[in-house]
C-alpha positions in Angstrom: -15.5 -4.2 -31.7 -18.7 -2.3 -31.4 -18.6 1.4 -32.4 -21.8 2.9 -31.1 -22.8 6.7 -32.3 -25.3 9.0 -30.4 -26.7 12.0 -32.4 -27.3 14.7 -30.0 -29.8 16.2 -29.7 -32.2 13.6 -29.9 -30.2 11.0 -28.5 -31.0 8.7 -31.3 -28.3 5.5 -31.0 -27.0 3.5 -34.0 -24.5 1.0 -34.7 -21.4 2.0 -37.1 -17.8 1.6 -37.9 -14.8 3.6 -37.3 -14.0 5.1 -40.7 -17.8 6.9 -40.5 -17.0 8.1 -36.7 -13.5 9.9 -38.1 -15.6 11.7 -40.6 -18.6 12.4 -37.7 -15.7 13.7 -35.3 -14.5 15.8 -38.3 -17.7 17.6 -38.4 -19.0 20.3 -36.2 -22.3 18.5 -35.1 -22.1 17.7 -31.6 -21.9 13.5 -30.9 -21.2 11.3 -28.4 -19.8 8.0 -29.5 -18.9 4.2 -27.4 -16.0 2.5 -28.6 -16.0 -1.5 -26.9 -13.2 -3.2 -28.2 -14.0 -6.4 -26.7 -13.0 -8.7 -23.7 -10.3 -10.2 -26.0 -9.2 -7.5 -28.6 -6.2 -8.6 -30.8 -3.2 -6.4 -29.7 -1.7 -6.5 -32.9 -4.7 -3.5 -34.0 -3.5 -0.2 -35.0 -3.6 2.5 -32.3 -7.1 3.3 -32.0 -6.2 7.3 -32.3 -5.2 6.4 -36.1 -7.7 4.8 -36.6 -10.3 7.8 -35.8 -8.1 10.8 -37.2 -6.0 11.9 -33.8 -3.0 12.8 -33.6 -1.4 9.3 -32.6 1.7 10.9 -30.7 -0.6 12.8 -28.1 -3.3 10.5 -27.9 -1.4 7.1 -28.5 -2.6 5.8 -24.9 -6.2 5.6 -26.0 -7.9 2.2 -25.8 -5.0 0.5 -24.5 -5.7 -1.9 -22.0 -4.7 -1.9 -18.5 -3.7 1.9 -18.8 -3.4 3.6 -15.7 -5.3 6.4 -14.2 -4.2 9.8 -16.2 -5.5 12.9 -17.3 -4.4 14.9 -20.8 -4.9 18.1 -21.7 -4.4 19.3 -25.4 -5.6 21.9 -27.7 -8.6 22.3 -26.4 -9.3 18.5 -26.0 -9.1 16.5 -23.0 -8.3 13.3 -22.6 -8.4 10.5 -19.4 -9.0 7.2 -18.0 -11.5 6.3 -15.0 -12.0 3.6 -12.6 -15.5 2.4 -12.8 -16.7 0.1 -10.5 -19.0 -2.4 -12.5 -20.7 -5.3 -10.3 -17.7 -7.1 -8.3 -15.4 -5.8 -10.9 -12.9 -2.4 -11.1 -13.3 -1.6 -15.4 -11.5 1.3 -16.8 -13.4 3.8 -19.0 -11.1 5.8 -21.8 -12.3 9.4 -22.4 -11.9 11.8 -25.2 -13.9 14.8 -25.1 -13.8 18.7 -27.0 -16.1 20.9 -27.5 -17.9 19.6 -30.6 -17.6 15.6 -28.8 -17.2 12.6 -26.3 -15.7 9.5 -27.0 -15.7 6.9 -24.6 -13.7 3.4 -24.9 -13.4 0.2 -22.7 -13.3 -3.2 -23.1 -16.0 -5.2 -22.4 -19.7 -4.2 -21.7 -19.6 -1.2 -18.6 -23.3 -1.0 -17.2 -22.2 2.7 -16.3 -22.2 3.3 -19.9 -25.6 1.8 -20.9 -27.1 4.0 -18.0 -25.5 6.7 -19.7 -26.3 6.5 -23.1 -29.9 5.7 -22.0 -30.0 9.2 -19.9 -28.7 11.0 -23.0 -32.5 12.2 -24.4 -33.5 13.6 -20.7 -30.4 15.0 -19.6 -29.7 16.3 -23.3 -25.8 17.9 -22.9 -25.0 20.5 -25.5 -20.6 20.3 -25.6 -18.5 17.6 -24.5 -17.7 19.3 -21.4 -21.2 19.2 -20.1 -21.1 15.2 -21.0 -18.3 14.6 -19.4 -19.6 16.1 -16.6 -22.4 13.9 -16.5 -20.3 10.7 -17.5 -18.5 11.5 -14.2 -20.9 11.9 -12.1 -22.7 8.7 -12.7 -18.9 7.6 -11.7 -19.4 9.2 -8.8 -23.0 8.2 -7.8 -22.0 4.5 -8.6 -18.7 4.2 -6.7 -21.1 6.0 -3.2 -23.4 3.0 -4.0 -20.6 0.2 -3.9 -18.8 2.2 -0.7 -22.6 2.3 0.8 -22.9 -1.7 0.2 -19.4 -2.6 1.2 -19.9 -0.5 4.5 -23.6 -2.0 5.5 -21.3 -5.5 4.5 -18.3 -4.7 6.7 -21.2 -3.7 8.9 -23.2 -7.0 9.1 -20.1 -8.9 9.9 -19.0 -6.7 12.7 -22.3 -7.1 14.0 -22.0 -11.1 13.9 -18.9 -11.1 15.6 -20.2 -8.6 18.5 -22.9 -11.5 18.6 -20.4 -14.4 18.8 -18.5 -12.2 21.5 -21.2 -11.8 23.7 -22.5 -15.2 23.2 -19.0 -16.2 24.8 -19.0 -13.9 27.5 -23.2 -14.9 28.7 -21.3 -18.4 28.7 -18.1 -17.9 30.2 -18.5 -14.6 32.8 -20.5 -16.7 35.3 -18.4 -19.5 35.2 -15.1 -17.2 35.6 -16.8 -16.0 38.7 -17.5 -18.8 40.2 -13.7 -20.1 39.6 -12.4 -17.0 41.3 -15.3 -17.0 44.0 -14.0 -20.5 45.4 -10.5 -20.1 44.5 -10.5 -17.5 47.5 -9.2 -18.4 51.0 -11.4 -17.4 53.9 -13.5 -19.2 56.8 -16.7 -20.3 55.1 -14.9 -22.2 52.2 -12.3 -23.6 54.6 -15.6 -24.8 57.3 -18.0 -25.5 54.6 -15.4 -27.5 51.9 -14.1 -30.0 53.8 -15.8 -33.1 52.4 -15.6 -34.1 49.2 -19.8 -34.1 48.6 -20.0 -30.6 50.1 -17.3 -29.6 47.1 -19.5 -31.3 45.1 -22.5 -29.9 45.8 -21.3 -26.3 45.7 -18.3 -26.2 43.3 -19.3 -28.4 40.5 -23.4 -27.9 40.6 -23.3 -24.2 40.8 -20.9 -24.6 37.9 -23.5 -26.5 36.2 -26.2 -24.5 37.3 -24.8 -21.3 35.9 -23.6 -22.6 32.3 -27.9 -24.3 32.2 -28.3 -20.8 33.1 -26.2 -19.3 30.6 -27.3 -21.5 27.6 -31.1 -21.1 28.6 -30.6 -17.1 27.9 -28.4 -17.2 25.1 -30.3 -19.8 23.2 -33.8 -19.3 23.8 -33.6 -16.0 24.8 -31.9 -14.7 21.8 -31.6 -17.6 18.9 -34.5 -19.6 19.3 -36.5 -16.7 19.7 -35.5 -14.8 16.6 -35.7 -18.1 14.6 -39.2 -18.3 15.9 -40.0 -14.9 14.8 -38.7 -15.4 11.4 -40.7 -18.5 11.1 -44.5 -16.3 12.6 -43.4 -13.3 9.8 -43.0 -16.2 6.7 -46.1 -17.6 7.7 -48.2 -14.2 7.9 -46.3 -13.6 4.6 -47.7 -16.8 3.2 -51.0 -15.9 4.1 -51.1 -12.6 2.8 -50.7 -14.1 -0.7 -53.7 -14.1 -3.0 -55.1 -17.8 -3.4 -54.1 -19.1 -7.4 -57.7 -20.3 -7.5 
């Protein structure tokens, strides 16, 4: 467990253990302090509330993993849990704040919290209302950057399947035209499609001709080209660099 404890105002961070943040929380100076219990903390602990002075019947929930989503309000204290997206992963950050203090628990490092703590000597709250309000809104800036990300992601892949879907249709539209075109009945086929070469010559080599057609625009015209762009803007990129000598 690491028991981290801010002085406010300064913002001045130092390591401790729990029976010194009872007494700081007993006190009317205004701090902030991180509880991480760990990736693997033993279950068989005390509840943490005992162990900093709350009343354990109100605030029993705190630091227990895998609590859900709640909010408490009590005597002037309020107390909740938040999803934080950290990375790839979905953490939950504990809360505990009054007037004279914030106390924030999790398990595990939560880059959200560094960030926080780091801010703490420019944003400088006075009451644990006003750092709370601040603790959630770098929630809040943090999930709009992962729902930014996972849109411009969802984004990218539409965009390749639009590309696969009109690679298929540049391939197969000219060819479905030319099946309908001689599958209809009328003078010219029936004069001009007698002999086997004739069919030939017009059924199967337009059918060529169109998919060489086809392939010619959607590979050079599209893949080939783009790969040969990316290749000219490396190269410029590669020049551009100052020689090591």
């Amino acid at each position: 467990m690491i028991v981290s404890v801010v002085s406010m105002p300064e913002g001045v961070v130092a390591r401790t253990a729990l029976s010194e943040v009872r007494e700081r929380l007993a006190a009317h100076d205004f701090v902030i302090v991180d509880i991480d219990q760990g990736e693997d903390a033993p279950s068989d602990e005390q509840p943490l509330a005992r162990s900093l002075g709350l009343d354990d019947t109100t605030w029993e929930w705190l630091g227990r993993r895998n609590e859900p989503v709640r909010a408490d309000y009590h005597a002037g204290v309020v107390g909740c849990v938040v999803l934080v997206i950290d990375g790839s992963l979905v953490k939950r950050i504990h809360v505990f704040a009054g007037e004279g203090h914030l106390v924030t628990v999790h398990h595990g490092p939560v880059g959200l919290i560094d960030t926080f703590i780091g801010r703490l000597p420019e944003d400088t709250p006075s009451s644990g209302a006003t750092a709370v309000f601040l603790l959630l809104h770098g929630v809040l800036e943090v999930f709009r950057k992962a729902t930014a990300q996972a849109l411009l992601e969802v984004g990218e892949v539409e965009e390749a399947m639009l590309d696969k879907l009109a690679i298929a249709s540049v391939i197969f539209l000219p060819l479905s035209f030319l099946t309908g075109f001689f599958g209809m009945n009328f003078s010219f086929l029936s004069n001009n499609l007698a002999s086997e070469q004739t069919f030939l010559w017009l059924g199967i080599g337009m059918q060529v001709c169109a998919l060489a057609v086809a392939m010619y625009v959607v590979l050079y015209r599209t893949h080939w080209r783009r790969l040969r762009d990316d290749d000219r803007s490396h190269d410029a990129a590669g020049s551009r660099l100052p020689d090591p000598s």
